[in-house]
N, C-alpha and C positions, 0 to 999 in steps of 0.2 A: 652462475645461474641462480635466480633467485624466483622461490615459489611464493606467489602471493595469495591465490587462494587456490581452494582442491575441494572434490568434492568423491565420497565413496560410494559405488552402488553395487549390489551384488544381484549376480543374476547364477541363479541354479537351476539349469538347464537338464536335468535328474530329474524336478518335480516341476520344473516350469514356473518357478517363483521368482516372483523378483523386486527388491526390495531397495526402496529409494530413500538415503539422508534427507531430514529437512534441514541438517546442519552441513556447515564448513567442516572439512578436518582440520584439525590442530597444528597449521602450519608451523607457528611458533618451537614446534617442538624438535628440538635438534635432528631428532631420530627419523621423523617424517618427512622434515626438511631434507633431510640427505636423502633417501631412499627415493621420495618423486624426483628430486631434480636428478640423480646418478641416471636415474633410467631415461628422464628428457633428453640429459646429455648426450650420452650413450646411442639411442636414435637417430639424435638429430644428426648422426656423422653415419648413421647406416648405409652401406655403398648400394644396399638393395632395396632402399626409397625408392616410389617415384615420386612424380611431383607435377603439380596443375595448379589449378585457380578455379576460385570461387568465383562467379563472373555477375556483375549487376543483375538482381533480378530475383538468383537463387534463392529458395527460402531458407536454406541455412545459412547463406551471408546477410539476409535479412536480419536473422534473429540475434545474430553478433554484432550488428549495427544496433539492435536495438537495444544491446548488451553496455556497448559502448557506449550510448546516449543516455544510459541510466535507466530503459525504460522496464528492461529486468533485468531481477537478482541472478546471481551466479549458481544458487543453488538451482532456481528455476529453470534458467540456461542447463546447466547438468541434467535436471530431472530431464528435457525434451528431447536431449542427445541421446541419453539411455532408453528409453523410450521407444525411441525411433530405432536405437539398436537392438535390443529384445523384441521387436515387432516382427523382425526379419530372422533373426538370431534364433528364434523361438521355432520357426519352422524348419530351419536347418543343419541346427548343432546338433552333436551327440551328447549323449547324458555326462556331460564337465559342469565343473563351478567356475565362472568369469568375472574377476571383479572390476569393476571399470572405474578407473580415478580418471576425471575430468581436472585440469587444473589449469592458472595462470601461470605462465612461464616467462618469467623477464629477460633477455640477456643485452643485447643491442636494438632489439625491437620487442615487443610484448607478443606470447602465441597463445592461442588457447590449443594444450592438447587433450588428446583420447588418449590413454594407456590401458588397452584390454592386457588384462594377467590372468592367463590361465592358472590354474590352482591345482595343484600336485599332491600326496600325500608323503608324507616324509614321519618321520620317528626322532625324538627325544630321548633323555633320559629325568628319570626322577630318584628321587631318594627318598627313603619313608624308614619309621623306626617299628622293628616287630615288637613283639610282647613283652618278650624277655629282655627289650631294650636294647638289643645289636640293632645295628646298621643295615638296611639292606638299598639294593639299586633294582632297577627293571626298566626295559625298556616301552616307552609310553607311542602308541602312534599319532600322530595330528595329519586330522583333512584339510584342503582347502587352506594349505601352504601356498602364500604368494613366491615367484620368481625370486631370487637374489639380484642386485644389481649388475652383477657379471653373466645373468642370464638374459636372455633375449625374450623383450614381451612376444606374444601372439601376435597383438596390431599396435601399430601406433600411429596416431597423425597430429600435425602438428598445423596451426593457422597462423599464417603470420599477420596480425590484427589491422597491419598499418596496406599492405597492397592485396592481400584477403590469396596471398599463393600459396599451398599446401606442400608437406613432404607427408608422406604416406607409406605403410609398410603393411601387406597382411595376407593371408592366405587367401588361395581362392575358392570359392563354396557352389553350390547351387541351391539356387532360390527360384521354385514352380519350374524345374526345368530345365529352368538356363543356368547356364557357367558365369560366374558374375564373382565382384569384391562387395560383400556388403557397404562396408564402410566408404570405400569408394561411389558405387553404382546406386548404392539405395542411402544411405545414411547423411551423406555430403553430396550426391548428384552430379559429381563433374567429372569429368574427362581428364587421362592423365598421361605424361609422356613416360617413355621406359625409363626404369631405375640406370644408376651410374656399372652397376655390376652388369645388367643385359644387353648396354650401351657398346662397352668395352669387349664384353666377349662377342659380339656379331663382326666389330670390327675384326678382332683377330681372326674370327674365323673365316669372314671372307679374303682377308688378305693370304690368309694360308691357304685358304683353296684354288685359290687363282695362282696362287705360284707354282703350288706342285701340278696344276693340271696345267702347267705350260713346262715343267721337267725342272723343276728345284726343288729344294729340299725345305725353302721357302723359313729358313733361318737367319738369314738375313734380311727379309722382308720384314720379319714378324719384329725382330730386335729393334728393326728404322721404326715399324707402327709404335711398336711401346716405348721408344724413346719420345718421339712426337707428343704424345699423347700426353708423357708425365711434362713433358717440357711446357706444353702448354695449359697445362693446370696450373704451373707455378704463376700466370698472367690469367686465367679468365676460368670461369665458372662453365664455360660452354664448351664442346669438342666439336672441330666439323671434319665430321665420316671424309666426304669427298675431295677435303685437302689433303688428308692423309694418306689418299688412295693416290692420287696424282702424284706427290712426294715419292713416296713406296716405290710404286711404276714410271715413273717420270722417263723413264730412257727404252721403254715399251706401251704403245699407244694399244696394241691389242688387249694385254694384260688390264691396262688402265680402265679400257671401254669395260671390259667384263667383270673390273671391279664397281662402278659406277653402275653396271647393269643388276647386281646382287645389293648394290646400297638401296635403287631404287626399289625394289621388289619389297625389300626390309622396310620402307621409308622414312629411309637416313638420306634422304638428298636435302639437308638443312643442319644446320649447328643444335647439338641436344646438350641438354645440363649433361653436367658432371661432377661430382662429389670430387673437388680439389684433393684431398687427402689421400683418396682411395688410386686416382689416378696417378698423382707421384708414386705409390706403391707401385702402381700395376708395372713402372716404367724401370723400377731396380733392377731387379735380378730377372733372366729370361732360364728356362728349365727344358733338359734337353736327353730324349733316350735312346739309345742306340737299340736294335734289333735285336742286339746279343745282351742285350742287358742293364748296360751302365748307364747310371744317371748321370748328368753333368748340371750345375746350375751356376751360373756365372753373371756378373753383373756387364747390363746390357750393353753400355757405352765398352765396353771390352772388344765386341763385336769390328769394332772402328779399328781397333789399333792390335796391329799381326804382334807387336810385342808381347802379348800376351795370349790369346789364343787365335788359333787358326786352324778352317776345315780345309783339306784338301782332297781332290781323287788321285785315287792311284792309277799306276795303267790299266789296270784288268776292272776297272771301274767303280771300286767300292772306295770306299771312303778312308781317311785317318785325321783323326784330331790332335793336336799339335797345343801343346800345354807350354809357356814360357815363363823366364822369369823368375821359378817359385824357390824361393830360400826355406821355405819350413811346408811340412804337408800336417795337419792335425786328425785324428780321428775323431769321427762326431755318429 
């Protein structure tokens, strides 16, 4: 990841000020360099992005066309993003400090992103000499601390310059009323399909609820979905809800209908992005609690093969799980 340009603006929303670079930040500078790109990076693999497009016409893929054509600066570009975010922002935040780094992000294609970093107060130390020339320490506070890299901005979005498709991340607010994403609804204007995390979890959730309201325990349903799902991240960026349902159920057409009936309602009757990464994850380990208490968490493809674990009923109807195999137990 390479930062090519940035731009700093601080909006303090305490006094309603907001204050706009006529300069570049100092990309050049090791420290700065690492600090925007960790957090680009970081994002851009966010499972809780969504994602859209900027579609001909929009005036802020306008203003990035005209970015691209040379016909403005980058700094200019920045001032009208910020701009357009404090317009909104200003009638709806609470008294926080927001600094907003706009910058160019290179990696296999060029993005322009937004990086809102809410601003925290955090504490130092200093050192100073008394009178008599000892030594003393005391602890100093500072405002309007940015995030570290290992923390999660507020918002982030990201443009990808060359087919103008967006990843986006940010809380929801209200603006005059309505329940809205600034930065989505008012700042960028476009329309966005669900993140890879609320993707995932409706999937699960419908197949779990169609199992056990046909009298399973719906552990073996759930292990075939999250197996599917990681499987087919490893080939495609997209997940389709309703092959997975069919797969799932495939040897119950009632089951299948009333999972396809809960896709549609959702409207997941169509293949949605999915965060490659996050999906392999979702598809490892499957997590499981008994009534009486005990967790179990086991890797999912286990499921398949009685060599190693296996649920069964007893006669009087309850359940026992069946652990094989295991040469060492560790504690954790």
């Amino acid at each position: 990841m390479q930062i090519n340009k940035a731009a700093l603006e601080i909006f303090d929303f305490t006094s309603s000020l907001a204050v706009y670079s006529e300069h570049e930040l100092n990309v050049g500078d090791q420290h700065i360099q690492e600090y925007i790109s960790s957090h680009v990076v970081k994002a851009l693999k966010d499972p809780g992005a969504r994602t859209g497009i900027l579609h001909e016409g929009s005036p802020m893929r306008k203003r990035l066309e005209a970015y691209q054509n040379g016909d403005v600066s980058f700094v200019t570009l920045a001032k009208e993003i910020g701009e357009k975010f404090f317009e909104y922002m200003k009638q709806t935040t609470e008294g926080v400090v927001i600094d907003s780094i706009i910058c160019e992000a290179v990696t296999d294609t060029t993005y322009i992103c937004i990086l809102l970093c809410q601003a925290h107060d955090a504490f130092t130390h200093q050192l100073f000499s008394e009178e008599d020339g000892t030594l003393a320490t005391e602890l100093v506070p500072h405002k309007a601390v940015l995030p570290m890299p290992s923390q999660k901005l507020r918002s982030f979005a990201a443009i990808n310059c060359r087919d103008f498709s967006v990843r986006l991340f940010e809380p929801k607010g209200e603006y005059d009323g309505e329940s809205c994403y600034i930065l989505a609804d008012k700042v960028l204007q476009f329309g966005t399909d669900q993140s890879s995390r609320d993707t995932v979890k409706k999937v699960k959730s419908i197949v779990d609820k169609v199992a056990q309201a046909h009298e399973s325990d719906g552990i073996v349903e759930l292990t075939t979905a999250k197996s599917m799902i990681a499987k087919n991240a490893e080939v495609s960026d997209t997940v389709d809800p309703v092959r997975i349902v069919e797969e799932v159920f495939k040897s119950n057409p009632i089951q299948q209908e009333a999972a396809k009936k809960a896709l549609a309602e959702q409207d997941m009757m169509r293949p949605l992005p999915v965060n490659r990464d996050f999906a392999v994850k979702v598809g490892e380990h499957h997590k499981i609690k008994t009534d009486t208490g005990i967790e179990i968490s086991f890797p999912v493809e286990y499921m398949k093969n009685r060599d190693f674990i296996e649920i069964k009923t007893n006669d009087d109807g309850t359940l026992r799980i069946e652990l094989k195999n295991i040469n060492k137990i560790v504690n954790k």
